[in-house]
C-alpha positions as CSV (number, residue, x, y, z in Angstrom):
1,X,0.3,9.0,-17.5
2,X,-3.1,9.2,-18.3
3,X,-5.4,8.4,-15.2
4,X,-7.0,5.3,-17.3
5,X,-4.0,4.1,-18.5
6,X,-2.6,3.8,-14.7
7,X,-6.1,2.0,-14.3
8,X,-5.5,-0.5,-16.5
9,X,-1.4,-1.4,-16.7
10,X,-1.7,-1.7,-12.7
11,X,-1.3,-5.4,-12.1
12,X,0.9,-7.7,-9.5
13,X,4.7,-7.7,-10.7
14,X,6.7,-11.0,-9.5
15,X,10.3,-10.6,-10.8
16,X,12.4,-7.2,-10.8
17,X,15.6,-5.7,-12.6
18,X,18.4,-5.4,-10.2
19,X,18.6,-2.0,-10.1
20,X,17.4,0.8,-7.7
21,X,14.3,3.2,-7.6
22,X,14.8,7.0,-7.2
23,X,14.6,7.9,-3.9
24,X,12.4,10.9,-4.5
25,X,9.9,8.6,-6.5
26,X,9.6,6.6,-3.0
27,X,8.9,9.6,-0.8
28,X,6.5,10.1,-3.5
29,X,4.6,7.2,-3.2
30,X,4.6,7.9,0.2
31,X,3.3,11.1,0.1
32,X,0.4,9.8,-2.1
33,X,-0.3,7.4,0.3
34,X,-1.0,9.5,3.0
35,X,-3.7,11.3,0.5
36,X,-5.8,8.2,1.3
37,X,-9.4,8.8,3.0
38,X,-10.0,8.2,6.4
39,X,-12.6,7.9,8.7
40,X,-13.2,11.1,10.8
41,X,-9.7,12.3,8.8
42,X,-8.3,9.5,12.0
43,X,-5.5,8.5,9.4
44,X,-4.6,5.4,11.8
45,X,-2.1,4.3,9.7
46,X,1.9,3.8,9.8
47,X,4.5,2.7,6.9
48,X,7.7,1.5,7.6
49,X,10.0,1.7,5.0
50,X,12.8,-0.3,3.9
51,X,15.0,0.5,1.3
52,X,18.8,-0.5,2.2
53,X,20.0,-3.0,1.0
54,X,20.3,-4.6,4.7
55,X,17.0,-3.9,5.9
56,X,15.3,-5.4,2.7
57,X,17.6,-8.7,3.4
58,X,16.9,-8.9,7.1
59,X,13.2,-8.4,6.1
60,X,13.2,-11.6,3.9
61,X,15.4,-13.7,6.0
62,X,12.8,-13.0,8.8
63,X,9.2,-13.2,6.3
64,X,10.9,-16.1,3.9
65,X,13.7,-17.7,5.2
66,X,13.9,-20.6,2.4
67,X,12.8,-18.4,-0.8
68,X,16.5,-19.6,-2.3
69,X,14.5,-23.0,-3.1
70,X,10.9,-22.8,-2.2
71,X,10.2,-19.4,-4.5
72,X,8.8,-20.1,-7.9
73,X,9.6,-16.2,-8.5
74,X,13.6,-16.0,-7.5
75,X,13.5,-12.4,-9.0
76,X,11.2,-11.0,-6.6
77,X,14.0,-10.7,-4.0
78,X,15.8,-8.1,-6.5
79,X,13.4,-5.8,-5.7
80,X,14.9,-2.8,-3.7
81,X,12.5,-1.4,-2.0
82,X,9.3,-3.1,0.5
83,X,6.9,-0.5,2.1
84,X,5.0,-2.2,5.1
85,X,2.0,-0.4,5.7
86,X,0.2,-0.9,9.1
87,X,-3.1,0.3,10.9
88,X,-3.6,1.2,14.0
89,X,-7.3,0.7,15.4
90,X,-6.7,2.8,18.5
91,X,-6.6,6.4,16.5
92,X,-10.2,5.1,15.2
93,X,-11.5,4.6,18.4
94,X,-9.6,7.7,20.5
95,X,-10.7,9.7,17.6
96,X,-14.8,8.8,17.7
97,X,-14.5,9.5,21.1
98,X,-13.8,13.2,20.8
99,X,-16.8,15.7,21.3
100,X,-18.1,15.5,17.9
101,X,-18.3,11.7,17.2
102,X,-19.0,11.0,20.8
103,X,-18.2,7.4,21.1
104,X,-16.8,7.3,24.9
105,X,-16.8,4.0,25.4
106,X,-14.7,3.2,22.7
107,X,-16.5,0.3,22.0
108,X,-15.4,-1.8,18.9
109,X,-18.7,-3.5,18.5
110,X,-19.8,0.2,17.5
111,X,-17.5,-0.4,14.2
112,X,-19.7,-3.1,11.8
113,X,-16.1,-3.1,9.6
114,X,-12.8,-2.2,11.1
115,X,-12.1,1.0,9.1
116,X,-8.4,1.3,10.5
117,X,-8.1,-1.5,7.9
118,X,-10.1,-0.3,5.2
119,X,-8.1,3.2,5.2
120,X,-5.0,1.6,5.7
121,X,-5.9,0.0,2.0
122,X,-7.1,2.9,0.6
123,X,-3.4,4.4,1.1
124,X,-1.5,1.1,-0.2
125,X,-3.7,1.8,-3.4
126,X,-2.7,5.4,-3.7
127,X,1.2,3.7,-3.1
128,X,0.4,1.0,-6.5
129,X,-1.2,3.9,-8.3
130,X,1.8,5.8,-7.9
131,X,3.8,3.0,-8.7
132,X,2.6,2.3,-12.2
133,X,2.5,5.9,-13.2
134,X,6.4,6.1,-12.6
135,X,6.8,2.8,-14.8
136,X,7.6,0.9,-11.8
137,X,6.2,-2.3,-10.6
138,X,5.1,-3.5,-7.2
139,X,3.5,-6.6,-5.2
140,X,1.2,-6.5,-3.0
141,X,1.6,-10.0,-0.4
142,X,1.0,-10.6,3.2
143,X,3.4,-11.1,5.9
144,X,3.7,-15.1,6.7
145,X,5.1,-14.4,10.1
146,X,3.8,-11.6,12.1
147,X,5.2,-11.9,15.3
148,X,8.6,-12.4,13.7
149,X,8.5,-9.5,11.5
150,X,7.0,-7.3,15.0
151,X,10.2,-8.9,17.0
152,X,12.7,-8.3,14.2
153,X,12.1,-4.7,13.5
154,X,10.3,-3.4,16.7
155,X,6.9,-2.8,15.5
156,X,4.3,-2.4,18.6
157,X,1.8,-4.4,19.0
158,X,-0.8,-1.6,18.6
159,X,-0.1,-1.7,14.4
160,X,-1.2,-4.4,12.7
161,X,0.9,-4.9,9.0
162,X,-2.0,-5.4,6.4
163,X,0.6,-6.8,4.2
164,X,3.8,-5.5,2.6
165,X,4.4,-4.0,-1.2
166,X,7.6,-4.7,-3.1
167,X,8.8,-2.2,-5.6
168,X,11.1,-2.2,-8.2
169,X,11.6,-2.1,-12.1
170,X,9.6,-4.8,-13.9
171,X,12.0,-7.3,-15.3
172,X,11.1,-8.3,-19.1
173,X,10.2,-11.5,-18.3
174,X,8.0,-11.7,-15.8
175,X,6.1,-14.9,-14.7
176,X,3.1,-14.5,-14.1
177,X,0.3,-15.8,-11.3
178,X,-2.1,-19.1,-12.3
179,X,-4.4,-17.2,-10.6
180,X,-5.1,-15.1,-14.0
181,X,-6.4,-18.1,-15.9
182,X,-9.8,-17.2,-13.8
183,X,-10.2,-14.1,-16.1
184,X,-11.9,-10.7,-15.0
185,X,-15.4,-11.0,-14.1
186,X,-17.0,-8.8,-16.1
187,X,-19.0,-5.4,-14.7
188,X,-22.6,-7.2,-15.3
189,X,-21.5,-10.1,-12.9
190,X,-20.9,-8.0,-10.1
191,X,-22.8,-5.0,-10.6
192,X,-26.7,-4.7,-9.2
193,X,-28.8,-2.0,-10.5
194,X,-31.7,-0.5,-8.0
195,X,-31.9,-3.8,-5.9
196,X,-30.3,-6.8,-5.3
197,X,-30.3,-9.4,-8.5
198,X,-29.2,-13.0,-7.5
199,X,-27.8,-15.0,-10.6
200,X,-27.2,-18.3,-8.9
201,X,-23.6,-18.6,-9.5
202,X,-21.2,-20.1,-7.9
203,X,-19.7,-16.3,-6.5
204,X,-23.1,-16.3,-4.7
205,X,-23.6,-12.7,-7.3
C-alpha cells in the first residue's frame, strides 16, 4: 500500500471479525515497532504480547471486567490479538549517564518531557502503520487498571503500559466514536509559519 494511502485509511477500529491474524503479520508489526526513534538510540521500551486466546481473555477480565453490559462496542472483544507496549524511564536515564551524554546524576528534572514516553509512541505508531498496510485494524486505548494489569501478568514496576492496541480484521459494520462529529482541524488551524500567530480560539491556536 501506498505510504499515503496508509496515512489516510489509519483510523480507530471498534468492532472485529472473529477470526485470527497471521502470526507472521504480528512479529511484523513488531519488528516495525522496534524501528521507532529513540533518544540516544536508549530504545526504553517493552511490548508484551498476547495473542492466545487465554491470555487475551484473562487480559479483559482483569482491564474490563463488565464489558458483557457496560461496552457499547461488544465486538471489540473478538479481536485476537492486544500488544501492550511499555516504557521504561530507567534506560533513558542509565543511558545519558554514559561518557558521551554525561548526565551522572541521573536527574529527571534534566528531561523537560519524558522521552521514554514519547519513543515508546513513536513505536505504537510504526505498530498502527503496519496494521493498516496489512488491511487489518487496531485500537489504540488505555489501561483502566494499572496495578491490576502489573499484578495479573507480572509486569515490574519499572515499565510503565502507555496504553494497549487491539488488532484484528475490521468487521463491516463498525460503529464508530462521537468523538468524530468534532471534524479534523484543518492544517491552517494548527500550523504557525515563522513565529507564533494566536487566533483566539477556543484550542488556545
Amino acid at each position: 500500500m501506498e505510504f499515503q494511502d496508509v496515512v489516510r485509511k489509519r483510523r480507530m477500529v471498534r468492532s472485529f471479525e472473529d477470526r485470527p491474524v497471521d502470526s507472521q503479520t504480528v512479529e511484523l508489526i513488531l519488528e516495525n515497532a522496534i524501528r521507532a526513534p529513540s533518544a540516544g538510540f536508549s530504545q526504553g521500551w517493552a511490548f508484551m504480547l498476547l495473542d492466545q486466546p487465554e491470555d487475551v481473555q484473562r487480559f479483559w477480565d482483569v482491564n474490563w471486567p463488565d464489558r458483557e453490559t457496560d461496552s457499547p462496542w461488544p465486538q471489540l472483544f473478538n479481536a485476537p490479538v492486544i500488544i501492550v507496549p511499555l516504557s521504561h524511564k530507567q534506560a533513558y536515564l542509565d543511558r545519558y549517564a554514559e561518557s558521551d551524554k554525561g548526565w551522572t546524576d541521573k536527574a529527571e528534572s534534566r528531561w523537560p518531557v519524558p522521552y521514554w514516553h514519547i519513543d515508546t509512541a513513536f513505536a505504537a505508531q510504526n505498530m498502527l502503520l503496519t496494521i493498516v498496510d496489512h488491511d487489518l485494524g487496531a485500537l489504540f486505548f488505555g489501561l483502566f487498571d494499572v496495578p491490576k494489569f502489573r499484578e495479573g501478568f507480572g509486569v515490574p514496576e519499572e515499565y510503565e503500559p502507555i496504553g494497549a492496541i487491539a488488532i484484528g480484521h475490521p468487521a463491516q459494520k463498525d460503529r464508530k466514536s462521537g468523538s468524530l462529529k468534532r471534524g479534523r482541524r484543518k492544517l491552517d488551524e494548527v500550523l504557525h509559519r515563522g513565529r507564533w500567530q494566536p487566533r483566539g480560539d477556543s484550542g488556545g491556536i
